[in-house]
Residue, then its C-alpha position, 0 to 999 in steps of 0.5 A: x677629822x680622820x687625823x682626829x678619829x686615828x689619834x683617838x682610836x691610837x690613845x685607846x688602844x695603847x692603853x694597856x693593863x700595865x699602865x696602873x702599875x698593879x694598882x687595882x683601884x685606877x684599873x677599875x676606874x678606867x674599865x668602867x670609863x670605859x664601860x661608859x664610853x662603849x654605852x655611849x658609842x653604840x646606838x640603841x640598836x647595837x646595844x640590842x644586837x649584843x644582848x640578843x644576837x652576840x653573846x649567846x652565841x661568844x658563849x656557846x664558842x667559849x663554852x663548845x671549846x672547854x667541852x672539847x679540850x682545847x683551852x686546856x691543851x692550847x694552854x698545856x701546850x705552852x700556848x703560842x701561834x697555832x693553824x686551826x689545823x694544829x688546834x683541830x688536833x688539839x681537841x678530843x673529841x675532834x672537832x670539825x675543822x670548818x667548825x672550829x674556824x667559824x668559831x674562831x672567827x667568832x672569837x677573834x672578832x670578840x678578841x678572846x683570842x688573836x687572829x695573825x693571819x689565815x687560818x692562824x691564831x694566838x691565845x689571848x690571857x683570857x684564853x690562855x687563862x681558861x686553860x690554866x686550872x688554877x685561875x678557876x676561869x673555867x670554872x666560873x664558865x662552866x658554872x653558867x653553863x650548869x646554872x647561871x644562864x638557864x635561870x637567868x633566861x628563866x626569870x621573866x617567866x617565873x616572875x609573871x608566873x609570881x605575879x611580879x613580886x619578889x620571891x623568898x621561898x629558899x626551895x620553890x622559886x626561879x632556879x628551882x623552876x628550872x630544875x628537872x629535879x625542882x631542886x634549890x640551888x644548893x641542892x643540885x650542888x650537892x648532888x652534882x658533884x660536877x656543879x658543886x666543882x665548877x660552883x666552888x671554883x668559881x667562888x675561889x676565883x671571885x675571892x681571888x679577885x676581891x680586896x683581901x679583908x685584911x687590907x680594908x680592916x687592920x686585924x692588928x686591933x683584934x690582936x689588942x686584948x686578944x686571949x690567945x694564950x689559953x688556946x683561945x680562936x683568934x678568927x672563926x670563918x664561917x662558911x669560908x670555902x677553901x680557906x682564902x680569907x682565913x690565909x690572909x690573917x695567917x700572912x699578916x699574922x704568922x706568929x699567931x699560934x697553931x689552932x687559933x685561926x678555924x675554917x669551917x664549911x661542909x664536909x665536901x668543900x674542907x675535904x678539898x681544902x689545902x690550908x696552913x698546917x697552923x688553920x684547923x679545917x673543921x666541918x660545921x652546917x652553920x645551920x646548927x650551933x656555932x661549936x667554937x664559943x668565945x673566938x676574938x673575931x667571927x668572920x663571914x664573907x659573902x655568905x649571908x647574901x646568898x640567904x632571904x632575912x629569916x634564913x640570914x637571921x637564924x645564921x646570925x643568931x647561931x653566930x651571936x650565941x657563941x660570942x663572948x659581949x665585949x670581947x667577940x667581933x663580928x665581922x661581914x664581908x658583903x655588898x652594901x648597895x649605895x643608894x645611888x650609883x650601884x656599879x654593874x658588878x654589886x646590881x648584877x650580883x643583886x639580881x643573880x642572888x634573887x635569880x638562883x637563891x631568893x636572896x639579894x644584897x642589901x643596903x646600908x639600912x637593910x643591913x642595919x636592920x637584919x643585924x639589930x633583929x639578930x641582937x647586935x650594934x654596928x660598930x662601923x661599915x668599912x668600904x673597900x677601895x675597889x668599892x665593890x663590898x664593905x666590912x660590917x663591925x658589929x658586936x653583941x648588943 
């Protein structure tokens, strides 16, 4: 039996992320095996003590450490084997030597980073990633710590404050419950600008993550009859934070010409956002009009779920009175729930959409139902192979 137990734990843990040879699709597969294997591993009990007692207090680590410096000066510093002495001198301000060792058992323990002998350590590529600026790990930390634990922690009290029920309101509800201002979600965005980094961050490394739009729907059919001649948009991306989706038509299309590809979004986020010379950046609240008419393609990804219906409608119908019938596309990029089997990643969004924003993703037949009240037809729902959202086709009814 302790042959068997040894040969079992020796396979698991040669199993490394390189096997898949970059293929994404069997790396997620494996993972939520793996998911699957702990769930059936750990006893009842176990499973409450990692809810309630371990990772509160991996966060606090986690997040104690990005308020001194240390991820980011481990990882200036080339990363490498470091005494807890070496990394106390790493920290401004300097952290306590005891401190930190207690967090660092805490953290090898959780292997976000290595521990190789006493007192000495080695980062991990999660740790060392938290260092490194442009993978935006720190970021999405630091926006839990700004908004995402705090009303998750809340939501049982505002619910039976809400009788159980589901709430729409955009701007009373379960985050602003937690405001010490009762500011919505976007709001306290917009007046921390801390949060608003952090927040903005996080959303890049979530794109970054995902299948790029233009490998789950081939935009060369947009190409087919496209007027681009005249000055024409080629693709309009509505809400397109620093320009990821609209640089994935511009590397699978690079000759298309300059002004044909729009970012648009707030004044604050297209300040900050590096495209192609050949992408115009423009400034629009798509609450107001949609000023580009006639564009070949109208590209939305993970917006409208961030909104209740009546909100997403008015978006919708914004979008819809700039299209030109039998010409313009409209294109979401968004969760579609199945109705069985939904994966942790498409029901934890679900719940943190109602938990900070009102919102919550929607099904196929909620989808269906949202586009036909705007005034459009869906022409085909596109899954993605990491099976995490879908394009949505739709046209001008």
């Amino acid at each position: 039996m302790a042959f068997v137990t040894q040969d079992i734990i020796g396979r698991l843990d040669a199993i490394q992320p390189e096997a898949f040879g970059g293929n994404e699709v069997t790396r997620l597969q494996v993972r939520a095996a793996a998911r699957r294997l702990l769930a059936r591993l750990e006893t009842p009990y176990e499973r409450a003590w990692g809810f309630c007692f371990e990772h509160p207090v991996v966060f606090a680590a986690l997040q104690t450490c990005i308020d001194v410096g240390l991820w980011a000066s481990w990882t200036a510093a080339g990363g490498g084997e470091k005494s807890i002495e070496d990394l106390v001198q790493l920290t401004t301000p300097t952290i306590e030597t005891n401190l930190l060792r207690r967090f660092f058992r805490l953290l090898a323990a959780f292997n976000v980073v290595e521990e190789t002998g006493k007192d000495t350590f080695k980062p991990t590529p999660f740790s060392y990633a938290i260092g490194d600026e442009k993978t935006k790990v720190r970021a999405s930390l630091q926006a839990a710590t700004n908004q995402y634990i705090a009303a998750g922690h809340n939501l049982p009290t505002y619910l039976c404050k809400n009788s159980y029920k589901e709430f729409t309101d955009i701007n009373i509800n379960n985050y602003s419950d937690t405001d010490p201002d009762g500011l919505n979600f976007f709001g306290r965005l917009q007046k921390t600008p801390a949060y608003f980094e952090a927040f903005t961050g996080h959303m890049e490394a979530w794109t970054t993550w995902k299948t790029p739009w233009t490998k789950v729907y081939d935009t060369n059919q947009l190409l087919e009859g496209a007027q681009l001649d005249d000055g024409s948009p080629f693709v309009v991306d509505i809400g397109g934070n620093t320009g990821i989706d609209i640089s994935h038509v511009l590397t699978k299309h690079p000759d298309l010409p300059a002004g044909s590809l729009v970012l648009q979004d707030l004044p604050e986020i297209i300040a900050n956002a590096q495209v192609h010379k050949n992408v115009t950046a423009m400034v629009h609240d798509f609450w107001l009009p949609q000023p580009v008419t006639g564009s070949r393609a109208y590209f939305m990804h993970a917006v409208l779920h961030d909104w209740p219906d009546d909100k997403a409608q008015q978006l919708l119908v914004n979008t819809r009175n700039a299209m030109k019938k039998g010409y313009s596309k409209l294109f979401i990029y968004d969760i579609v729930l199945p109705p069985t089997g939904a994966s942790i990643s498409q029901t934890t969004m679900d719940v943190e959409m109602m938990s900070l924003l009102s919102a919550a993703e929607r099904t196929q037949g909620t989808w269906e139902k949202l586009l036909a009240d705007s005034g459009f037809n869906i022409v085909k729902f596109w899954p993605d192979p990491q099976e995490y959202e879908m394009i949505i086709e739709a046209e001008v009814a």
